[in-house]
VEXDREN-2710 file (C-alpha; in Angstrom, 1 decimal):
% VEXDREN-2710
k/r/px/py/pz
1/UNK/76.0/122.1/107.8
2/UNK/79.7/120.3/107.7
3/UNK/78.5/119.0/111.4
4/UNK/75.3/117.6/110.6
5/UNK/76.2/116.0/107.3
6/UNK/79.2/114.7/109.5
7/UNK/76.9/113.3/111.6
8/UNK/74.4/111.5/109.5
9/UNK/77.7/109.9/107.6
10/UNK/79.4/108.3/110.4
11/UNK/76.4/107.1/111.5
12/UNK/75.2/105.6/108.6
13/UNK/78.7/103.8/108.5
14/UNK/78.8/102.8/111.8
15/UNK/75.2/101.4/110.8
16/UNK/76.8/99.4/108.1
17/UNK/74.2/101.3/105.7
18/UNK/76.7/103.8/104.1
19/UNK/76.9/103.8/100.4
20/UNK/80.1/104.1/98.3
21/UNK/79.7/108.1/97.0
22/UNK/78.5/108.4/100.9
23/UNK/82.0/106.7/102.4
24/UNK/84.0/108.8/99.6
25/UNK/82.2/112.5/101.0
26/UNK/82.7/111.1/104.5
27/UNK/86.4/110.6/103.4
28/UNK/86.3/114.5/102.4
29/UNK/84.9/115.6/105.2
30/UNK/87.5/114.0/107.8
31/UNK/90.1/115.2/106.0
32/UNK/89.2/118.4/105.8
33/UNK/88.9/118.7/110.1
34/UNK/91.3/117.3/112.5
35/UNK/88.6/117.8/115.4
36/UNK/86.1/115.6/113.6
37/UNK/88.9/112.9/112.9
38/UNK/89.6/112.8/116.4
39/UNK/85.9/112.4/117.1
40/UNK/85.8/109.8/114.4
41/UNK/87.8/107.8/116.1
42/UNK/86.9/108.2/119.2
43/UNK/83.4/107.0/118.5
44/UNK/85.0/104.2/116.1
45/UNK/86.4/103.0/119.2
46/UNK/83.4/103.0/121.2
47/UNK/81.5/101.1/118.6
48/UNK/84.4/98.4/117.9
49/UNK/84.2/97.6/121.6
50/UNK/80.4/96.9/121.8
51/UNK/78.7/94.2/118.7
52/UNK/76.1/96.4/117.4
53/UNK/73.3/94.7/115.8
54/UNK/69.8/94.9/115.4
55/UNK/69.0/93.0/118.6
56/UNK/71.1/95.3/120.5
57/UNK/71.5/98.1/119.4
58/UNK/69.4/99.9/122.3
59/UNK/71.8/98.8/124.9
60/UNK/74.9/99.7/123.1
61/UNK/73.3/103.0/122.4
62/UNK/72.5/103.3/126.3
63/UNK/76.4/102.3/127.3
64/UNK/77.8/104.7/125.1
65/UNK/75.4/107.3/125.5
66/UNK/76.7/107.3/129.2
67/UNK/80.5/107.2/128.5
68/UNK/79.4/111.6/126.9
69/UNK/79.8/113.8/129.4
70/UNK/78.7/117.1/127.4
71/UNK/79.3/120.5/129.3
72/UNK/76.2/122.4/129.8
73/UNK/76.1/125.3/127.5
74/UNK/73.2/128.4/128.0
75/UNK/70.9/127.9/125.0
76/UNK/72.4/124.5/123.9
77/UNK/69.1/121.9/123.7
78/UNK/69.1/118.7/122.2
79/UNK/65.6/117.3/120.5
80/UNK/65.0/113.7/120.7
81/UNK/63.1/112.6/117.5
82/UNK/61.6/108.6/117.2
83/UNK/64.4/106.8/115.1
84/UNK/63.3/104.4/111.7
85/UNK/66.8/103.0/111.1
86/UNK/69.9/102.0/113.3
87/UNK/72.1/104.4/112.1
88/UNK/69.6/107.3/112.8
89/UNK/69.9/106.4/116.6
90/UNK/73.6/106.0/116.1
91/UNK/73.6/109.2/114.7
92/UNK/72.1/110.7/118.1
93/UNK/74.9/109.2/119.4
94/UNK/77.4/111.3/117.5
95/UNK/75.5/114.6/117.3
96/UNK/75.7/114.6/121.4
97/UNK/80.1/114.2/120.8
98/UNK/79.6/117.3/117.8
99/UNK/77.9/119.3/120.7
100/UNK/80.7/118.6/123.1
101/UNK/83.1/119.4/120.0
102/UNK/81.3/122.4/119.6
103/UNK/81.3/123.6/123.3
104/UNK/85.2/122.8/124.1
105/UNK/86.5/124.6/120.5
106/UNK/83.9/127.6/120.6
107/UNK/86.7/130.1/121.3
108/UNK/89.4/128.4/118.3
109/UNK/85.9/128.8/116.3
110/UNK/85.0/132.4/117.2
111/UNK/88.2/133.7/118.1
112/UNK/90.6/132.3/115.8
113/UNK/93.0/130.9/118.9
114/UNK/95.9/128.8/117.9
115/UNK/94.4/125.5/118.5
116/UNK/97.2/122.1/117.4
117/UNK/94.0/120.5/116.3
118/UNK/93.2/123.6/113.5
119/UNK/94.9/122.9/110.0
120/UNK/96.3/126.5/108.5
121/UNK/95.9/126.9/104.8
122/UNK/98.7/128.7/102.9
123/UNK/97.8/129.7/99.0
124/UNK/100.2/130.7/96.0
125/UNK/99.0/132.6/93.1
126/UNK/99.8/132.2/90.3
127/UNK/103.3/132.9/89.5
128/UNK/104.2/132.3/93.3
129/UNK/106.4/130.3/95.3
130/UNK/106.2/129.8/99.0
131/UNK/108.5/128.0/101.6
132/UNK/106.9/127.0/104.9
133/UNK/108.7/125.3/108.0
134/UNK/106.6/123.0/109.7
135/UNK/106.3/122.7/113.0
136/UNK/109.1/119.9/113.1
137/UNK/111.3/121.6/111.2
138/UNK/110.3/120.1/108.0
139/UNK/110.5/122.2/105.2
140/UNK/107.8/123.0/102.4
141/UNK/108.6/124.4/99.1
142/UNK/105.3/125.5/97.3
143/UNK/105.0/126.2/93.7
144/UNK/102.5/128.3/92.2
145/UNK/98.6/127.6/92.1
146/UNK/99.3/125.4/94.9
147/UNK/97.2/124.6/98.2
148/UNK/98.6/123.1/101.6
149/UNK/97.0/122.5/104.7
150/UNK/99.1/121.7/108.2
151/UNK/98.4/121.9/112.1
152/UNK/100.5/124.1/114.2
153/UNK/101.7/121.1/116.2
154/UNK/102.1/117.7/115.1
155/UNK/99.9/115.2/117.9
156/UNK/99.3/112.6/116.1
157/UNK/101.4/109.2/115.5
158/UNK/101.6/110.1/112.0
159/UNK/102.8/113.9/111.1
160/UNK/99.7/114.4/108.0
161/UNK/99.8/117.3/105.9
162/UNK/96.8/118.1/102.9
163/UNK/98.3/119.1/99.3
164/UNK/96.6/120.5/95.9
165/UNK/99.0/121.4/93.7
166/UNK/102.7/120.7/93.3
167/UNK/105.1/121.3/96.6
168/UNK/109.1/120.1/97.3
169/UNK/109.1/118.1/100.8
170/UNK/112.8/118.2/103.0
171/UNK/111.3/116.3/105.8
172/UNK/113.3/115.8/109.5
173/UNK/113.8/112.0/110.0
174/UNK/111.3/110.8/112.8
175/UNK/110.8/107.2/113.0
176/UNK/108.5/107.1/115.5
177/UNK/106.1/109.7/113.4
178/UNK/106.0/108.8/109.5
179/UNK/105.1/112.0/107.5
180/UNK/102.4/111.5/105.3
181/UNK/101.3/113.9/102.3
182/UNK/97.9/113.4/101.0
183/UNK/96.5/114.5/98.0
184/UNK/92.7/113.8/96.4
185/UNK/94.3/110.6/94.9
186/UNK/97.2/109.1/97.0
187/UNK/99.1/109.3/100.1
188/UNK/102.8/109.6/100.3
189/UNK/104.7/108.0/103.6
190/UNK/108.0/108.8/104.2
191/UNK/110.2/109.0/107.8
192/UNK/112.7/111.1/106.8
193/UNK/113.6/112.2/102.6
194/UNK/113.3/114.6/99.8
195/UNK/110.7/114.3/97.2
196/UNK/108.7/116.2/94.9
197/UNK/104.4/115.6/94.9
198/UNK/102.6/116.9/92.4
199/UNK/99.1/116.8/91.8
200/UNK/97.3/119.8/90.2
201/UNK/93.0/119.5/90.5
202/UNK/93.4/120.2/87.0
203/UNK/95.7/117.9/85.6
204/UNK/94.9/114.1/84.1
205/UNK/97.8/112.6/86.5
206/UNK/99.6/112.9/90.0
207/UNK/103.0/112.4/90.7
208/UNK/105.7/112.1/93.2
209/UNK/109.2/111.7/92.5
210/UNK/112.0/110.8/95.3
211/UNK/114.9/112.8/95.2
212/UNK/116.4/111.0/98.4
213/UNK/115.4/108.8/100.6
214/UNK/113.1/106.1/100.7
215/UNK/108.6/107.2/100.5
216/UNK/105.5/105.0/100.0
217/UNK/102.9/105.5/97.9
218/UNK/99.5/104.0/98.4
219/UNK/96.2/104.8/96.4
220/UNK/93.5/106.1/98.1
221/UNK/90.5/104.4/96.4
222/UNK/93.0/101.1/96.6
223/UNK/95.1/100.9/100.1
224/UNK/95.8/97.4/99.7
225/UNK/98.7/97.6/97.4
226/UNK/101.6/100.0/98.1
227/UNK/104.3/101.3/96.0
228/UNK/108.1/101.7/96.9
229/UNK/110.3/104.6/95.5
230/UNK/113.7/104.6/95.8
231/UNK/116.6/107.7/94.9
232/UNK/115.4/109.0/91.2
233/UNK/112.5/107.1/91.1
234/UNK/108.8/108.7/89.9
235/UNK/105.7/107.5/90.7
236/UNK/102.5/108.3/88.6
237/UNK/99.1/107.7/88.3
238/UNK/97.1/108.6/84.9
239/UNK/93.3/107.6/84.9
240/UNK/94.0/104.8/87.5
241/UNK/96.8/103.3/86.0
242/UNK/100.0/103.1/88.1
243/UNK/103.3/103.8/86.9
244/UNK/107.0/103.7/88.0
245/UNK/109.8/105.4/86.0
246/UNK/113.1/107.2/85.9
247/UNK/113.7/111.1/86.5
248/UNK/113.6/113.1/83.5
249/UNK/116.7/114.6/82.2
250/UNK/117.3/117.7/80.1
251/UNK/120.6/118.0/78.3
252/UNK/120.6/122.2/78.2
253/UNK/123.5/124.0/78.5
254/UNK/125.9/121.7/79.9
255/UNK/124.8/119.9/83.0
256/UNK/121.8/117.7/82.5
257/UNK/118.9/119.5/85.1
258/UNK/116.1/117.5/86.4
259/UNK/112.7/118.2/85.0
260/UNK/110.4/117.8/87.7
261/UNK/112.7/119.5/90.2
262/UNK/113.5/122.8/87.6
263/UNK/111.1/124.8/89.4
264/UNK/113.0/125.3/92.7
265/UNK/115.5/126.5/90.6
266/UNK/112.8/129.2/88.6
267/UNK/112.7/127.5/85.0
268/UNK/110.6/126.3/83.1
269/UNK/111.4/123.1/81.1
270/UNK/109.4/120.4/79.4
271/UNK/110.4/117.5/77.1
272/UNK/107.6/116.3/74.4
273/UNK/105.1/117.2/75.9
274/UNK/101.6/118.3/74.5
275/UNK/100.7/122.2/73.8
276/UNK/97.6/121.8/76.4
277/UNK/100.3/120.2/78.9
278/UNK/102.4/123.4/78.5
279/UNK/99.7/126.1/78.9
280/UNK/98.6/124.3/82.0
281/UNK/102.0/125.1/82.7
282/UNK/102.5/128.7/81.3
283/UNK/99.1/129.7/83.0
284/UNK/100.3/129.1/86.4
285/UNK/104.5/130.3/85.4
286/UNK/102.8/133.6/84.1
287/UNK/99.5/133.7/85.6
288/UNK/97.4/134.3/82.2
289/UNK/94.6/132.0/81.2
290/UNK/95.3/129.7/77.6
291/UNK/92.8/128.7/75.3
292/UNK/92.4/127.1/71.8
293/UNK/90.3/127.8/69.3
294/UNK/91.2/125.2/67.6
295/UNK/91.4/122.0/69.5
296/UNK/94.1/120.3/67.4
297/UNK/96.6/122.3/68.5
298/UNK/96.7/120.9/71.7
299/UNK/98.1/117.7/70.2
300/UNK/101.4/119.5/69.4
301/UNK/104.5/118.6/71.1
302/UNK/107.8/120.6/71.8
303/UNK/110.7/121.0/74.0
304/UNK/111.6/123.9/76.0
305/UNK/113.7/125.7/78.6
306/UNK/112.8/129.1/79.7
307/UNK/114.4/130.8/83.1
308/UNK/113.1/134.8/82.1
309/UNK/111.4/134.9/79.4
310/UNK/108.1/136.5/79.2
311/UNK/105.0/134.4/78.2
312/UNK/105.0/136.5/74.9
313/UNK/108.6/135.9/74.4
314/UNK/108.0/131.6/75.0
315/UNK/105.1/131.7/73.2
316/UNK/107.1/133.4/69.8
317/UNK/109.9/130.5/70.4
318/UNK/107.6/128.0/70.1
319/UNK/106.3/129.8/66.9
320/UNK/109.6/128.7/65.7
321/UNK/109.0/125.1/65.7
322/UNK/105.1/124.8/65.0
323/UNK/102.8/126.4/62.8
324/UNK/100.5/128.7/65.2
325/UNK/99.4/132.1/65.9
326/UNK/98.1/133.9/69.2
327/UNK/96.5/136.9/70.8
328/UNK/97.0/138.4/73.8
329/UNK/93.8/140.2/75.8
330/UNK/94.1/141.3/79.1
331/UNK/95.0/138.1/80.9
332/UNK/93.8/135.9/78.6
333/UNK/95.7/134.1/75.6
334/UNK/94.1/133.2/72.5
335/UNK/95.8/130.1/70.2
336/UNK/94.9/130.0/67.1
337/UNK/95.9/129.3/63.2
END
């Protein structure tokens, strides 16, 4: 169904008849498959090279028709239906390259082969962390609830990676291949650094903060304007807007400790931020699902650090500062007056 849909999309945009919700899915799509990227712009290519328009578009279909050499597969038939629009025929076009695609990857489909072109997933639960090495030596640090996605080998000119949830990047310096981490919202370019990307499904914001180094930040839905980080810097992005500030520091026990790095170092802190904010947070720290019963209590704001306490033992603390009571069923937590 991925294929076909695949198919339809490109060519409606190679068509120049591709709507905006269509262009974002086709987005989606691509970056969920580094085979049909490749395709992608192998067939952008094609179409860049020939002007097709309305009066031609029969020829250029013709010449690149020719340029697909499909292996001949046993039970592999394509059906020639009458096209109504150019993008239809162009879509022909690209449904004999899925075939090939098809034919050449059957046995990293079937088989589960190492393939560079196949992206591995890695999960954490709840309450997890994860370190990965990539391929170039670059190093992953996955907090919990988190989601990445990486090929075996890097191919490419640019070394891309696919994150949902909150990871710590040590990447090797490659000038020639930039390293690029994209989320739903941005994408984050570095050559060589340290930083920190977060960006939860779930959450209203995504951020990156640059421990060392030097990383780009563009915005997907807005690639012409680009934003640098330098050492300390955090980048974030709230409903659209774009914002750049300074690390936050907590004054605990001595030594002031970074906020948005204190996970690598297992605790918990957060500095005025909202009770919904901190079960978000406590949900995936403890793995236990939070909800109010009364939604004005997710308005109040406290301060915390917490290395190994349990969630019953953070919750109690915060009963110290604010007015509130809770219950406790299974794995869910109940907040209440």
């Amino acid at each position: 169904m991925t294929d076909q849909r695949f198919t339809e999309l490109l060519g409606k945009q190679l068509a120049g008849e591709i709507s905006p919700d269509e262009s974002v899915e086709l987005k989606s799509i691509l970056a969920g498959s580094a085979s049909l990227r490749m395709e992608y712009d192998r067939l952008q290519s094609y179409f860049d090279t020939e002007t097709a328009d309305n009066e031609n578009i029969d020829q250029v279909f013709s010449r690149i028709k020719a340029q697909i050499t499909v292996p001949v597969e046993p039970g592999l038939t394509v059906v020639k239906n009458k096209p109504h629009s150019i993008w239809l025929k162009i879509a022909a076009v690209v449904a004999i390259v899925i075939a090939g695609v098809l034919v050449y990857n059957r046995e990293a489909i079937f088989f589960n082969k190492k393939d560079p072109l196949v992206l591995t997933q890695v999960l954490t639960k709840a309450t997890e962390v994860k370190t990965i090495v990539l391929a170039d030596g670059s190093t992953v640090k996955m907090n919990s609830g988190s989601r990445l996605k990486y090929p075996g080998h890097f191919t490419a000119d640019t070394r891309d990676v696919y994150l949902a949830g909150e990871a710590f990047f040590d990447v090797k310096k490659d000038h020639k291949h930039p390293f690029v981490v994209h989320t739903e919202q941005l994408a984050v370019k570095v050559l060589g650094t340290t930083f920190d990307v977060k960006a939860y499904p779930n959450d209203t914001f995504t951020e990156t903060t640059l421990i060392r180094g030097k990383v780009s930040v563009s915005i997907k839905n807005n690639t012409a304007q680009t934003f640098i980080l330098k050492p300390n810097d955090k980048f974030t992005l709230t409903d659209g807007k774009a914002n750049i500030s300074q690390l936050t520091l907590f004054n605990g026990a001595g030594a002031d400790k970074v906020i948005e790095t204190a996970w690598l170092n297992h605790e918990l802190i957060f500095k005025n931020n909202r009770f919904d904010e901190i079960a978000k947070l406590f949900e995936r720290w403890y793995g236990f699902n939070i909800a109010f019963k009364e939604p004005d209590l997710k308005a109040l704001q406290f301060t915390g650090h917490f290395e190994k306490e349990s969630l019953t033992e953070a919750l109690n603390v915060l009963k110290l500062i604010e007015n509130f009571n809770y219950s406790v069923k299974g794995k869910n937590v109940y907040i209440y007056r």
